[in-house]
C-alpha positions in Angstrom: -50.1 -4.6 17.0 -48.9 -6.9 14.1 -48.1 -3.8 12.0 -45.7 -2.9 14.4 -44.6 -6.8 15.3 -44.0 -7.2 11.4 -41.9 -4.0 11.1 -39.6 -5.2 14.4 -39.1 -8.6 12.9 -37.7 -6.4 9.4 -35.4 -4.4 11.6 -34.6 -7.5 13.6 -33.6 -8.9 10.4 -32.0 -5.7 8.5 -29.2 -5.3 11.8 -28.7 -8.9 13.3 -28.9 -11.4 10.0 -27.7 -8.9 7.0 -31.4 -9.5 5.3 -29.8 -6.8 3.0 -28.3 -8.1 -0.8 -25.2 -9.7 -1.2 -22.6 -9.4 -2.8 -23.3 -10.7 -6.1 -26.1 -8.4 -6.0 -24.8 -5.0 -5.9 -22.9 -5.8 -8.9 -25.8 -6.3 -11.0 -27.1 -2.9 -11.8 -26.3 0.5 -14.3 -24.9 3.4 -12.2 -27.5 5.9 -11.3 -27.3 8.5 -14.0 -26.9 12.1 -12.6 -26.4 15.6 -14.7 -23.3 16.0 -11.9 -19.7 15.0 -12.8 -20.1 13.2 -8.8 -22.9 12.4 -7.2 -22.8 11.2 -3.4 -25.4 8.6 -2.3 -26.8 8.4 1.4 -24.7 5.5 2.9 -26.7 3.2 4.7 -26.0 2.9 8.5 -24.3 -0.4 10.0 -24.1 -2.6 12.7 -22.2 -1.7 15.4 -20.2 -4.9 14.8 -18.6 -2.8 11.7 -15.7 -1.2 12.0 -15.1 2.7 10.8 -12.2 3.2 8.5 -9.9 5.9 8.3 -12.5 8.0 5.9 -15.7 9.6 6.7 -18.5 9.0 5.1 -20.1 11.5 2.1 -22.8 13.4 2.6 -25.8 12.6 1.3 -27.4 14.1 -1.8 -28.6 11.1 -4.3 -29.3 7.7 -3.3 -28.9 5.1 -5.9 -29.8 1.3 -4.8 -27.1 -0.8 -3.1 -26.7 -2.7 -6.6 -25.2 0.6 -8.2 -21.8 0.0 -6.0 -19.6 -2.5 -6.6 -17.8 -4.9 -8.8 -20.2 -4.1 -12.0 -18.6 -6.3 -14.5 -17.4 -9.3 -12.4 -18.6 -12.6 -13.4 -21.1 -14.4 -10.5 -19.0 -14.8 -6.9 -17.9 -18.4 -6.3 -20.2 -20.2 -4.2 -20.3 -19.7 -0.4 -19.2 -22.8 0.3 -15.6 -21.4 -0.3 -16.4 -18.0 2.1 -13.7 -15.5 2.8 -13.7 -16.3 6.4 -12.3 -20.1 6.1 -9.9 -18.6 3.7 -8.7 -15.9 6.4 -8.4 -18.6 8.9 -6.0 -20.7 6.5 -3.6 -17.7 6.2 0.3 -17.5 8.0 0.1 -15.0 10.9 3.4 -13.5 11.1 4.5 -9.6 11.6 5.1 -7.1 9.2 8.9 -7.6 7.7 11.1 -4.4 7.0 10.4 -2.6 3.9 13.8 -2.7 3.3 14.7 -2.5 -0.7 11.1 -1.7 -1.5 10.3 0.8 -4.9 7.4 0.8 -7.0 9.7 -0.4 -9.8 10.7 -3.9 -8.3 7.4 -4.7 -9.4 8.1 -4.0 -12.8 6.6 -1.0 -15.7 3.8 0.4 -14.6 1.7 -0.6 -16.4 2.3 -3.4 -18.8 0.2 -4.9 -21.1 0.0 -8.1 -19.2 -2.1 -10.3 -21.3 -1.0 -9.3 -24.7 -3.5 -8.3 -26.3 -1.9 -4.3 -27.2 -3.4 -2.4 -24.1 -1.6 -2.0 -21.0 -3.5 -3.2 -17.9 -4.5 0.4 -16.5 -7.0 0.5 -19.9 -8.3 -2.5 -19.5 -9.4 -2.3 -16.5 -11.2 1.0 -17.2 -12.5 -0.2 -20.2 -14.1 -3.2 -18.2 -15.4 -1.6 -14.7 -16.5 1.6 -16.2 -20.0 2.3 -18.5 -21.0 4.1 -21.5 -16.7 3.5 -22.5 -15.4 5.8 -25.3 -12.2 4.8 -26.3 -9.8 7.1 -27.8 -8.7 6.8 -31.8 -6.0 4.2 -30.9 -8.5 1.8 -29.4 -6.7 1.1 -25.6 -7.1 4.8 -24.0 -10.1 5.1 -22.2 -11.3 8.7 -22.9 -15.1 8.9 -21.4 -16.9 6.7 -19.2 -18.5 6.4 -16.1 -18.5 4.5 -12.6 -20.1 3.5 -9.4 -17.0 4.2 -7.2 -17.6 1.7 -4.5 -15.1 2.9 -2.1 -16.7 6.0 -1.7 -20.2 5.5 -3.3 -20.4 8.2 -5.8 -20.7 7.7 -9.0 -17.7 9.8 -10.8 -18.0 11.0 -14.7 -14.5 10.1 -15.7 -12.5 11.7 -18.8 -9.3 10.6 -19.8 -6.3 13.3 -18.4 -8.2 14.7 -15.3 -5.6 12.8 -12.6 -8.0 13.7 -10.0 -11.3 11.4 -10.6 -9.9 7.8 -10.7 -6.9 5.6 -9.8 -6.4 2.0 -10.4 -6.2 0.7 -6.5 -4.1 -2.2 -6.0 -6.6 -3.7 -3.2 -3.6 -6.0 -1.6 -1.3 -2.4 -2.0 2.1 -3.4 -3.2 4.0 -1.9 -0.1 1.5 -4.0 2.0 2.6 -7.2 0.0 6.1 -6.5 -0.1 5.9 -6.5 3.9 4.0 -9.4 3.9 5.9 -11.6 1.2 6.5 -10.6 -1.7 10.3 -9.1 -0.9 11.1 -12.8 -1.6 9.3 -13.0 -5.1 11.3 -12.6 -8.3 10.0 -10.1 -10.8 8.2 -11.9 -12.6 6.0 -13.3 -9.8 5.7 -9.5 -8.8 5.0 -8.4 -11.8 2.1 -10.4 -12.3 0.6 -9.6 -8.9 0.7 -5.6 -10.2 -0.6 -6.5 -13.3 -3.5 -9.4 -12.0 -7.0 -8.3 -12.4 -8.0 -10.2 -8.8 -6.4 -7.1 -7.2 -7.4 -4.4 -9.4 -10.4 -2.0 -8.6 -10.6 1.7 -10.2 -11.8 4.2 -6.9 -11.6 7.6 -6.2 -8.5 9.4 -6.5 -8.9 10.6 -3.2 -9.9 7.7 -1.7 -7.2 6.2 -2.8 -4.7 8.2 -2.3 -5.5 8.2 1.3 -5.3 4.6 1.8 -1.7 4.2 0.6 -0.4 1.3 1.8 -2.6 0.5 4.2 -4.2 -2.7 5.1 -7.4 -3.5 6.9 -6.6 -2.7 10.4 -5.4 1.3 8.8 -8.4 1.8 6.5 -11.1 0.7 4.7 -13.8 2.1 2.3 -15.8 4.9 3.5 -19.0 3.2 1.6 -19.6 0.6 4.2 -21.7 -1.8 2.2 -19.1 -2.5 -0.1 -16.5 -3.8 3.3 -17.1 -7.3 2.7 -16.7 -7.4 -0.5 -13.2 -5.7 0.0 -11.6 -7.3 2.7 -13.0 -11.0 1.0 -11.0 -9.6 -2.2 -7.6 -8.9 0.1 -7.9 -12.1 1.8 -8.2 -14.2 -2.0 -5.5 -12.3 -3.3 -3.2 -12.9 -0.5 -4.3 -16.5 -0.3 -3.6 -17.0 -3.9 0.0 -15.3 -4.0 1.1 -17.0 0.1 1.0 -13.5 1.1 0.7 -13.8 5.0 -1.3 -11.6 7.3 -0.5 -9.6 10.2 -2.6 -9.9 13.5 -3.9 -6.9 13.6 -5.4 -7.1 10.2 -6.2 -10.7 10.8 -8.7 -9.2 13.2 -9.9 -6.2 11.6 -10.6 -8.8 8.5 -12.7 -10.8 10.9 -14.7 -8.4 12.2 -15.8 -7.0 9.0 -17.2 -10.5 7.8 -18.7 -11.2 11.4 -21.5 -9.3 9.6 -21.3 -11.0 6.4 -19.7 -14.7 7.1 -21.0 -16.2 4.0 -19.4 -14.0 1.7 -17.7 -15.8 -0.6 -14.5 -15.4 -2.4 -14.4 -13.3 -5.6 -13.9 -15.6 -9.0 -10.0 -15.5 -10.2 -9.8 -14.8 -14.0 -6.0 -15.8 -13.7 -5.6 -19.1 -12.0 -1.7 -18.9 -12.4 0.2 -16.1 -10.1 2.9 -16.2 -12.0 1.3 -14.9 -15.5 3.2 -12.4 -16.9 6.3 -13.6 -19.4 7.8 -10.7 -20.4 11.8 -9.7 -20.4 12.1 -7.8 -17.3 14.9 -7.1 -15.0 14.8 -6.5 -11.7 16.4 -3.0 -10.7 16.8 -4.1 -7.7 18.5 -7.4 -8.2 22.4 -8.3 -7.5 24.4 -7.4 -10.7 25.3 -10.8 -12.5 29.0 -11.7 -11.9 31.0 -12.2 -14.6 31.3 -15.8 -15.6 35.1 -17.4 -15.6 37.1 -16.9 -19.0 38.0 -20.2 -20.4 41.7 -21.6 -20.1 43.2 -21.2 -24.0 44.4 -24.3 -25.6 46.3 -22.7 -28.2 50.3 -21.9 -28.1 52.1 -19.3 -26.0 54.1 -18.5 -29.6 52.8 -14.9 -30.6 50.7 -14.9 -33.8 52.1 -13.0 -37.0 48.6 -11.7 -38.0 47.7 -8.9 -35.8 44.2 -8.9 -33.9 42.5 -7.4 -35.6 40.4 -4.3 -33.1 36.9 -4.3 -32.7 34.9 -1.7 -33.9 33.6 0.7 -31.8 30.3 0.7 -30.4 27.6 2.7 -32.8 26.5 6.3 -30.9 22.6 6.9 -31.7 21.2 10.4 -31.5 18.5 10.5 -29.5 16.8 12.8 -31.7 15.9 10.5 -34.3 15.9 7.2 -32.5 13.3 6.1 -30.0 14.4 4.3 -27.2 13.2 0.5 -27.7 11.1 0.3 -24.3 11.2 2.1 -21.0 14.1 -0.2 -19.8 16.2 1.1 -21.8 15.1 4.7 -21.2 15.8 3.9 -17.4 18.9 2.6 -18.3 19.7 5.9 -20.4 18.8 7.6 -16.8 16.1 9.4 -19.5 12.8 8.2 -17.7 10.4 9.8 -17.3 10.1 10.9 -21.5 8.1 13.6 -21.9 7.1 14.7 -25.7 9.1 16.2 -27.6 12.4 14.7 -25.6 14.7 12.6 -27.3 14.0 9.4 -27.5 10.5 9.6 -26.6 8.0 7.7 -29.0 4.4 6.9 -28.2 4.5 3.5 -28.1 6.5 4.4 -23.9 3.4 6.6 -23.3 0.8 3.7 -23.2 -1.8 6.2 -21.5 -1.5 8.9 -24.0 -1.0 12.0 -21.3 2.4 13.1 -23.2 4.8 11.3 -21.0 6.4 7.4 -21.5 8.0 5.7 -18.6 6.3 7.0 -15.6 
């Protein structure tokens, strides 16, 4: 009789409370090794409170511990007495506005190297969530490693050129922001939110692929342990860039962290949103109009020197100059450069796959 009273008090415990680890937990861990380029744990089941998202579940066939998920190399969580739930409830709650003069590229190149330090942002992050890292000869290009996916669970083998094994996920997706906000932004300011390591997570390909744009209320992670963690991420990313909310993600976001209320925010390496200070223009941005010419001073009589003409423009050939950056190669109406096209030079081909200016 107390065998069996102890053992309903743990499963009282496991469903009601969420006895299991939290968050700063699961990050703590190597990924389980397995001689498989993928291996697919058993996901744990959840309260019914939880909602499904818009992926099913792997099967299983290897079951690492809960720590071999998420979030890896993050620093410790901020404390819980800033949790993601009082930060969802301090969010605008407004509709979704027209998506209207959205592209990809009015958030700037893709990807810079946002914090200067000669490696755009798609490396770094791979070179910071992934294990066992070999970088390439160049010292950015991630070429080998491997992760705990926590979107899906698996733990993927990834090599550098395979486009089908790992994506950088903007967590907040830009399409979702732009609806949300950040139509307003300049470039800069969106720039920075592409680029900021708060909404950056490498995940399946697939996975990702299939979220698109959604937000919470249209999908969430398969791998259902990792759903707090997720949405508290969206809402601190949001929070930190005045990105509002829509109702029905409002309530999908709350329903997730009625199983979790004390998760806490995740800690923001950049405290600035506005970070990035590089020269970019905005493609979609009004042409500037041409300022006044000033009124001459000087006398109406005609000069006896001619003016003398100005020389015409240099023409470069493409096949021996590079274009300076991708900006200009958009300008030149050449992007995307593919080796061995003029004007392409390695320093527009950040990722090393043979093509500049994606």
């Amino acid at each position: 009789m107390q065998v069996r009273y102890a053992a309903a008090v743990v499963v009282a415990c496991l469903v009601l409370a969420g006895c299991g680890p939290s968050d700063g937990e699961l990050g703590s861990d190597l990924p389980p090794s397995s001689p498989a380029s993928v291996a697919t744990p058993t996901e744990p089941s959840a309260s019914p409170e939880q909602p499904t998202g818009s992926a099913s579940a792997p099967n299983a066939s290897a079951t690492p511990s809960a720590a071999d998920t998420i979030d890896a190399p993050d620093p410790a969580q901020s404390t819980a007495d800033d949790p993601a739930l009082a930060a969802l409830g301090l969010l605008a709650v407004k509709g979704r506005a027209p998506m209207t003069g959205y592209d990809r590229a009015r958030f700037g190149q893709a990807w810079l190297d946002a914090d200067r330090n000669g490696c755009d942002t798609r490396n770094d992050v791979l070179a910071e969530r992934l294990r066992a890292v070999v970088l390439e000869s160049n010292g950015c290009v991630v070429a080998t490693g491997q992760y705990a996916d926590p979107y899906t669970g698996a733990t993927i083998d990834y090599r550098h050129g395979d486009g089908t094994l790992i994506d950088i996920d903007h967590v907040v997706a830009l399409g979702n922001s732009w609806a949300t906000g950040a139509a307003r932004w300049d470039i800069k300011k969106r720039a920075a939110f592409a680029n900021d390591p708060l909404n950056l997570l490498p995940a399946d390909a697939s996975a990702n692929r299939q979220k698109g744009d959604g937000d919470a209320a249209t999908w969430l992670p398969a791998y259902k342990p990792f759903r707090c963690a997720y949405v508290a991420r969206q809402v601190a990313v949001k929070q930190k860039y005045g990105l509002w909310v829509t109702a029905p993600e409002r309530d999908a976001v709350t329903r997730v962290l009625a199983v979790c209320p004390d998760q806490a925010l995740p800690v923001d390496r950049w405290a600035a949103p506005t970070r990035v200070d590089h020269d970019i223009t905005d493609p979609g941005a009004p042409a500037p109009s041409e300022p006044p010419r000033p009124t001459s001073t000087r006398s109406s009589q005609p000069s006896s020197q001619p003016s003398p003409q100005p020389s015409p423009p240099p023409v470069k050939s493409l096949t021996s100059t590079y274009f300076k950056n991708c900006d200009a190669a958009r300008a030149a109406g050449a992007a995307p450069v593919h080796s061995g096209d003029p004007g392409y030079g390695r320093h527009l081909d950040r990722d090393g796959d043979g093509v500049g200016c994606e």
